[in-house]
C-alpha positions in Angstrom: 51.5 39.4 -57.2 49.8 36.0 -56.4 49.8 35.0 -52.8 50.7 31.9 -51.6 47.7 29.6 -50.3 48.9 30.7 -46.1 48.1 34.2 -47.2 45.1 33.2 -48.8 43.8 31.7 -45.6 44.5 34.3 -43.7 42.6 37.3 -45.6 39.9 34.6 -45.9 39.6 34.5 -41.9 40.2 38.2 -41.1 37.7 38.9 -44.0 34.9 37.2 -41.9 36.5 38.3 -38.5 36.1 42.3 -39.6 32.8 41.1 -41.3 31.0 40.2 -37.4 31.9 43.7 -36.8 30.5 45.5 -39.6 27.5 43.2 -39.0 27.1 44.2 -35.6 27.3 48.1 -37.5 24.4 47.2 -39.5 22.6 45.9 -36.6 22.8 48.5 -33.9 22.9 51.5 -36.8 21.6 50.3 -39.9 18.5 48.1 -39.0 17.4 50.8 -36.7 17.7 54.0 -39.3 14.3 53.9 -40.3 13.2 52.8 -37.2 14.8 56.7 -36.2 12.6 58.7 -38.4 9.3 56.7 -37.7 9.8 58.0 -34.5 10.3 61.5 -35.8 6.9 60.9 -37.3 8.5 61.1 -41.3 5.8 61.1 -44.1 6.6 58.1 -46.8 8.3 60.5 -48.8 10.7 61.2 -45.8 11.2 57.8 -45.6 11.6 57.0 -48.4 14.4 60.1 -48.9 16.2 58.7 -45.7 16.3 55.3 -46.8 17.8 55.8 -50.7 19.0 59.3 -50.8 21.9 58.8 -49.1 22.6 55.6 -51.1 21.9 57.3 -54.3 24.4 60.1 -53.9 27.1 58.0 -52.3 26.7 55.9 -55.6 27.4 58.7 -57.7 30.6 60.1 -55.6 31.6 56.3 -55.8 32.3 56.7 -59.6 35.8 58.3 -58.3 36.3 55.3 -56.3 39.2 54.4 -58.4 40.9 57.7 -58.2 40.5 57.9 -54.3 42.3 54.4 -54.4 45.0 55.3 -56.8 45.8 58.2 -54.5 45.8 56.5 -51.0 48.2 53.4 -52.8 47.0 50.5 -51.4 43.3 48.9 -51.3 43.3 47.6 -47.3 44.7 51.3 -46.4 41.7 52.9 -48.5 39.6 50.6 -46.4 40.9 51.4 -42.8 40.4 55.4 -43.6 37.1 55.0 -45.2 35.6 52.3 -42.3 37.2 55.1 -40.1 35.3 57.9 -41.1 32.2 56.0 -41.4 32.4 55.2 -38.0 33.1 59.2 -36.7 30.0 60.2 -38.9 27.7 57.0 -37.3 29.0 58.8 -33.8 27.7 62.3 -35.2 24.2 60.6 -36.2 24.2 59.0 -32.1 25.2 63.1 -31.2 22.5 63.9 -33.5 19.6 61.2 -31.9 20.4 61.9 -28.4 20.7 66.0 -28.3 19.1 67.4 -31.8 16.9 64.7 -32.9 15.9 66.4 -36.3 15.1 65.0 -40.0 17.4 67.1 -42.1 20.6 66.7 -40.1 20.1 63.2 -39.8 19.8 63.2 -43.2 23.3 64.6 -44.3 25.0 62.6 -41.9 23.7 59.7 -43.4 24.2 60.7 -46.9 28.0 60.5 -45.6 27.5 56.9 -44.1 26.4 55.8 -46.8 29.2 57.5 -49.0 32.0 56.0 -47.5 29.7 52.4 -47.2 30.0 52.2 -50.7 33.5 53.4 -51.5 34.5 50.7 -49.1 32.3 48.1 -50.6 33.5 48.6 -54.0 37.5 48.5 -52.9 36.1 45.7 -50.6 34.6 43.7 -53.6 37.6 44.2 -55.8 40.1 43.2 -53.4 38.4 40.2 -52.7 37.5 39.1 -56.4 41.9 38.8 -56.7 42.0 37.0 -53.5 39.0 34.3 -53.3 39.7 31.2 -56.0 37.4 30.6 -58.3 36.2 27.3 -57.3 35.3 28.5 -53.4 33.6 31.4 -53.9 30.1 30.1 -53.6 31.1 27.9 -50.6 33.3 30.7 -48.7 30.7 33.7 -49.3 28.1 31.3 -48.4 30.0 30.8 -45.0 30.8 34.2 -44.7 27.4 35.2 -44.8 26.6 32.6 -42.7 28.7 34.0 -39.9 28.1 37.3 -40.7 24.7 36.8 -40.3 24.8 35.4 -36.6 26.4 38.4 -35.6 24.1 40.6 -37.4 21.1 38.7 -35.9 22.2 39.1 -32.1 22.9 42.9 -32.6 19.5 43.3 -34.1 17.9 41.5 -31.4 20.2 43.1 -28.5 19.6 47.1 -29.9 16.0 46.0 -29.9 15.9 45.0 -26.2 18.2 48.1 -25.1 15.9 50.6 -27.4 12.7 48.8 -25.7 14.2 48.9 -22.4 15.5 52.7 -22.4 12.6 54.1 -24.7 9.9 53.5 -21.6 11.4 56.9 -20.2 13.3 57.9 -22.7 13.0 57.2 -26.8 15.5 59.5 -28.3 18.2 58.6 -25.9 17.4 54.7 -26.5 18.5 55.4 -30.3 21.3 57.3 -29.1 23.1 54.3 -27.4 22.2 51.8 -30.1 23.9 54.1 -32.0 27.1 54.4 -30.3 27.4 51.0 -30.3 26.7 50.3 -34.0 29.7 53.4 -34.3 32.2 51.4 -32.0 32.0 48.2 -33.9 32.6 50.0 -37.6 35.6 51.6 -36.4 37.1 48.1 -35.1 36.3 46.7 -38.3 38.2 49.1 -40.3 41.1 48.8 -37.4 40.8 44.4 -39.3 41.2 45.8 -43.1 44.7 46.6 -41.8 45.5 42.9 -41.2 44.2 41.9 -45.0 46.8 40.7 -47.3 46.7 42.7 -50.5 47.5 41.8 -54.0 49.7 44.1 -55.5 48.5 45.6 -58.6 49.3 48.3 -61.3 47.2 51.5 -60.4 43.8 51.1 -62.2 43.6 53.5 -65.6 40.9 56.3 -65.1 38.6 55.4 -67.7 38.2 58.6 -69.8 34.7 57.5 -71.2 31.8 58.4 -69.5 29.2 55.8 -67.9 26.4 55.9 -71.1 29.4 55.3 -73.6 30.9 52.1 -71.7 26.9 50.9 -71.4 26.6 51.2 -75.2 30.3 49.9 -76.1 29.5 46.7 -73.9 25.7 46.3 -74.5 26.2 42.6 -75.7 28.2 41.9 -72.5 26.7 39.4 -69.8 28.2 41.8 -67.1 26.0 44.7 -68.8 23.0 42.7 -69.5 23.1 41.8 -65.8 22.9 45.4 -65.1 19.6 46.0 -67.2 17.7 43.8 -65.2 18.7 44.1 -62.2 18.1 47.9 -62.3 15.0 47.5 -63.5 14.0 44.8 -60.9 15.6 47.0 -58.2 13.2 49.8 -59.1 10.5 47.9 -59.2 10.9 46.4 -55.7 12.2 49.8 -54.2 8.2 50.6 -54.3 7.9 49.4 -50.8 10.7 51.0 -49.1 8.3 53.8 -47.9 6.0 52.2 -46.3 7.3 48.9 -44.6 8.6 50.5 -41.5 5.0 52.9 -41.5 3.2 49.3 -41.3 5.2 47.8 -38.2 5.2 50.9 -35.8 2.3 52.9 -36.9 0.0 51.0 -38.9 0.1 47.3 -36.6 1.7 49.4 -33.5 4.1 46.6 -32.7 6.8 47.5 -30.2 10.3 47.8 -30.7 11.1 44.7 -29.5 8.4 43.4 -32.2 10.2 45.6 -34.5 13.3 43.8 -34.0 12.3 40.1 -34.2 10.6 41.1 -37.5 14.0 42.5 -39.1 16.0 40.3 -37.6 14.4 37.1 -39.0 15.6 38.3 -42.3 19.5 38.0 -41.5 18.8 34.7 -39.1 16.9 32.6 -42.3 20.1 34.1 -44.9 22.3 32.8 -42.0 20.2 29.3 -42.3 20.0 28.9 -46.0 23.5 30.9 -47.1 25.6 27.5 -47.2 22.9 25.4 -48.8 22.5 28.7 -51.4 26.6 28.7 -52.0 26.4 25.1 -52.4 24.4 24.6 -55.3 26.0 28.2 -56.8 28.8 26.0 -57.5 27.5 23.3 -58.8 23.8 24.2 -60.2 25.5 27.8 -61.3 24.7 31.3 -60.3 22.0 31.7 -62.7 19.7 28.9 -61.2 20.1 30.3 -57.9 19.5 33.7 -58.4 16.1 32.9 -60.3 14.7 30.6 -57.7 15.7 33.4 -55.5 13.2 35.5 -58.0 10.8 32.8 -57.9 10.8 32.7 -54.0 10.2 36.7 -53.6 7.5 37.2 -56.3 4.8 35.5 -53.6 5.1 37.5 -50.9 3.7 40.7 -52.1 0.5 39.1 -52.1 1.4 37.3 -48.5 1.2 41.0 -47.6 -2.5 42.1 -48.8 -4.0 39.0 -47.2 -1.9 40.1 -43.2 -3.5 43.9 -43.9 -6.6 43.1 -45.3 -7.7 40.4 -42.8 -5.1 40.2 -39.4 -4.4 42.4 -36.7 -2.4 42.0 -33.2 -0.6 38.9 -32.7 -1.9 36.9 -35.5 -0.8 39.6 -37.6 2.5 39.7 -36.1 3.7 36.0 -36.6 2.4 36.3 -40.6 4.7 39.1 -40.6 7.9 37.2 -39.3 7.0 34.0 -41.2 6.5 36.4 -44.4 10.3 37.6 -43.3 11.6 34.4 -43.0 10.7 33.4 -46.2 12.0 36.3 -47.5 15.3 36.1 -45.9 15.8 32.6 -47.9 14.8 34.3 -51.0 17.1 37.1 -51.0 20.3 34.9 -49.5 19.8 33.5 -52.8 19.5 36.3 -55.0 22.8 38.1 -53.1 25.0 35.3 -53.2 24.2 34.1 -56.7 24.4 37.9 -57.6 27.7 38.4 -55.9 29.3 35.6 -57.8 27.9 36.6 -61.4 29.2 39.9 -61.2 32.9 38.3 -60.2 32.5 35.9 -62.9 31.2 38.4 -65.4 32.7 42.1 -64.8 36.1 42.4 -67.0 38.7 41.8 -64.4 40.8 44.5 -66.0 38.9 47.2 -65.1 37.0 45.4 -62.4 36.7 48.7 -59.8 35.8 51.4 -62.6 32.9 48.7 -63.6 31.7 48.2 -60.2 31.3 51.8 -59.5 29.2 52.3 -62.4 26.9 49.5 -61.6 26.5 50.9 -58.2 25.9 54.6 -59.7 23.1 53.1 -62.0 21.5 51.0 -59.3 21.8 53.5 -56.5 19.7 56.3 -59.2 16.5 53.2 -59.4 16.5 52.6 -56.3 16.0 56.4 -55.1 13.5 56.4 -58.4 11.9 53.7 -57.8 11.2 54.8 -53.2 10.2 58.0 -54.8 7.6 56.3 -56.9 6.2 53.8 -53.9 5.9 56.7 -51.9 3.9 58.7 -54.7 1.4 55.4 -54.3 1.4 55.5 -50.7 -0.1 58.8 -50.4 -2.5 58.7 -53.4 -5.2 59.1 -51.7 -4.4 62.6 -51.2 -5.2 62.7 -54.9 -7.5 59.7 -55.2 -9.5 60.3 -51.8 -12.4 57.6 -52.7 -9.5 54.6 -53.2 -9.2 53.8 -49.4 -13.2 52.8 -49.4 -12.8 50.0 -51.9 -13.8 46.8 -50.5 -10.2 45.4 -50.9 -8.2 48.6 -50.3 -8.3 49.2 -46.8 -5.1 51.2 -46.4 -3.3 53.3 -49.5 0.0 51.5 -47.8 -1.0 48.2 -49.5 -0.9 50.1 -53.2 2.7 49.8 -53.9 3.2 46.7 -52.0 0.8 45.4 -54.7 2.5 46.7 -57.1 5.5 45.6 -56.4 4.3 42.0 -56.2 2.8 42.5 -60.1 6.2 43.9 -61.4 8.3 41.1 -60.0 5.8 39.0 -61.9 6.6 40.5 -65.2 9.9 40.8 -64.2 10.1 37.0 -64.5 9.2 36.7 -67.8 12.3 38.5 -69.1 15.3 36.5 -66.6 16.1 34.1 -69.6 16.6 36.7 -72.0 19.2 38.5 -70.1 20.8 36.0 -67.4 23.0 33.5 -69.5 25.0 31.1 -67.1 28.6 31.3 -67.1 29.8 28.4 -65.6 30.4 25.3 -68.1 30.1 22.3 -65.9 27.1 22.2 -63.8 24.4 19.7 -61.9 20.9 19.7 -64.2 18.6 20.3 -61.7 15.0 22.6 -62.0 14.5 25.9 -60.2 11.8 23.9 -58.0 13.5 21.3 -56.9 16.3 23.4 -56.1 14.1 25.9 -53.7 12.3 22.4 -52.3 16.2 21.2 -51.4 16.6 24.2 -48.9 14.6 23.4 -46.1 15.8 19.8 -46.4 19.4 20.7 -46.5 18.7 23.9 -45.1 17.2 22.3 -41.7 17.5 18.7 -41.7 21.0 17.5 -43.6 24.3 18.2 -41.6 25.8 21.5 -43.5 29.3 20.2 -43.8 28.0 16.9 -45.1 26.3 19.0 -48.1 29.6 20.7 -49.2 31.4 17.7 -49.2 29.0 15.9 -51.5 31.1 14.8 -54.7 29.1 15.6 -57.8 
């Protein structure tokens, strides 16, 4: 059933209404998880288990996302029972920081947040993909983001003040409250998916073929090239995971409210950039933004060796944030040109069954790959002598390093496996599209740039 361009309108604004709330989720839960286990004083590896464990088995129980769907009936009443129970199991993780703040039960909780995360993100994704028109969806994710980012920008920055402010007397009780709060804002945006309009459609056929036989059936597809590299990409940058959050609070011993300007910066620059990103995904392509993106996010590995090797304190600090900033231009990019390729590439028919499986296969590199950063965080434990080379003056920087030399070589393979799939687009080169964001990021009205004829 198509809806009528009122309905339209109105998923498109309750779509970013219940996306502030789930922003402020991320912000008061989310941003801070890590954050949690530093202060349990987690090894790498523990981080690095907290941070893509969950993910990785909630992208495996995701390949029934379609079946769950087909049994609750509708997609905005899957949503409202899965943003539901993520929001009870975010209240047992503010039970669990408060009165038994331990490693492994904060662990399973989270492997259940992040379980029903990704069921709804999938239904989410394919729900929107009917609704959104084709010729928008750069400019309206763009906005969303935009939006979305605000909100997720002040709750980082609030939870940091309340978690600096409550933590002089008591720590574990700080991250209890953030946590409540993050809890409290999921369960009034699954209260929003209520208000969605929703396409009818026939119940999606249960594909009968498993995941490795609809890879090699479809291994000429762009939807399935798309998924070789940016698996392999995601591993490859996955090698820092373990150690980012060890650098802030242990390694630099900035504060929590340092904590949360650094993380917050990342949301506030994708909040900047997002329309200027959305813009030229519609008229440059999703292709050209997602490798200037690449382009952008290769430097800043190396960014990283020159703050540890030669900063400390304050100075340290603000290369930190302006390494962040840059970084949240880069990956505004990447997302939203992302986003849009899969829509334009995944066979609409069978749109949800392909989604889950790119989240299964992503959500198994990126544990892979965190497993693999921490191995190179703690070499030293089997390389002792490494940490007194003249240029190595922490093992933390190793897979920081690493990461930096794989997005490199990553680089060198985009042409072979992106192909652009729009037909009419602006001819413009991946530089001077990244030099037009901070001029029409910063200095050019927004609106005026989306109204620009071609």
């Amino acid at each position: 059933m198509q809806l009528n361009k009122e309905q339209v309108n109105r998923t498109l604004e309750v779509s970013i209404k219940e996306g502030n709330y789930y922003s402020f989720m991320t912000g008061f839960y989310q941003g801070y998880i890590t954050a949690f286990v530093e202060f349990l004083k987690a090894t790498p590896l523990q981080i690095s288990y907290i941070a893509t464990l969950p993910g990785f088995i909630a992208s495996i129980i995701q390949l029934y996302t379609v079946r769950i769907n087909n049994l609750i009936g509708s997609r905005k009443n899957s949503l409202f029972i899965l943003g539901t129970l993520q929001s009870v199991c975010i209240l047992m993780a503010t039970v669990i920081a408060g009165f038994y703040p331990t490693f492994q039960t904060f662990l399973i909780v989270n492997v259940f947040i992040s379980i029903f995360d990704q069921l709804t993100v999938t239904i989410w994704t394919s729900l929107m993909g009917d609704v959104v028109p084709e010729n928008i969806r750069g400019r309206f994710f763009g906005k969303k983001a935009r939006i979305n980012g605000i909100y997720s920008t002040i709750s980082i920055i609030l939870a940091g003040l309340i978690l600096q402010k409550i933590s002089g007397y008591n720590e574990s009780l700080g991250f209890a409250v953030i946590f409540f709060i993050g809890s409290i804002s999921r369960l009034f945006s699954g209260l929003l998916y209520l208000k969605h309009y929703d396409p009818k459609i026939s119940k999606e056929k249960i594909n009968s073929s498993n995941i490795f036989s609809f890879i090699y059936t479809n291994k000429h597809t762009l939807f399935i090239k798309y998924i070789f590299y940016s698996s392999i990409y995601t591993y490859i940058n996955s090698w820092g995971i373990a150690v980012y959050t060890i650098l802030f609070l242990r390694y630099f011993n900035f504060s929590y409210l340092q904590y949360s300007i650094i993380i917050f910066i990342l949301p506030l620059t994708s909040y900047i950039s997002n329309s200027v990103w959305g813009y030229w995904s519609d008229y440059a392509g999703n292709r050209k933004v997602m490798l200037s993106g690449y382009w952008i996010l290769t430097l800043l590995p190396f960014n990283w060796f020159f703050c540890l090797q030669f900063f400390e304190g304050h100075v340290a600090f603000m290369l930190v944030v302006i390494n962040n900033i840059i970084a949240g231009i880069a990956w505004a990019g990447i997302h939203l040109g992302s986003f849009n390729y899969i829509l334009d590439t995944v066979d609409q028919k069978d749109k949800m069954v392909q989604l889950t499986y790119l989240k299964a296969i992503n959500g198994f590199f990126i544990f892979v790959g965190a497993l693999t950063g921490a191995f190179f965080a703690e070499i030293d434990s089997i390389l002792p002598n490494i940490t007194s080379m003249s240029l190595i003056n922490t093992p933390y920087i190793i897979p920081i390093l690493l990461c930096g030399i794989g997005r490199i070589f990553m680089l060198m393979f985009f042409n072979k496996f992106i192909k652009e799939t729009k037909s009419k687009i602006r001819d413009i080169s991946v530089f001077k599209l990244i030099a037009s964001i901070p001029i029409q990021g910063f200095l050019v009205d927004t609106d005026f740039v989306l109204k620009k004829k071609k």
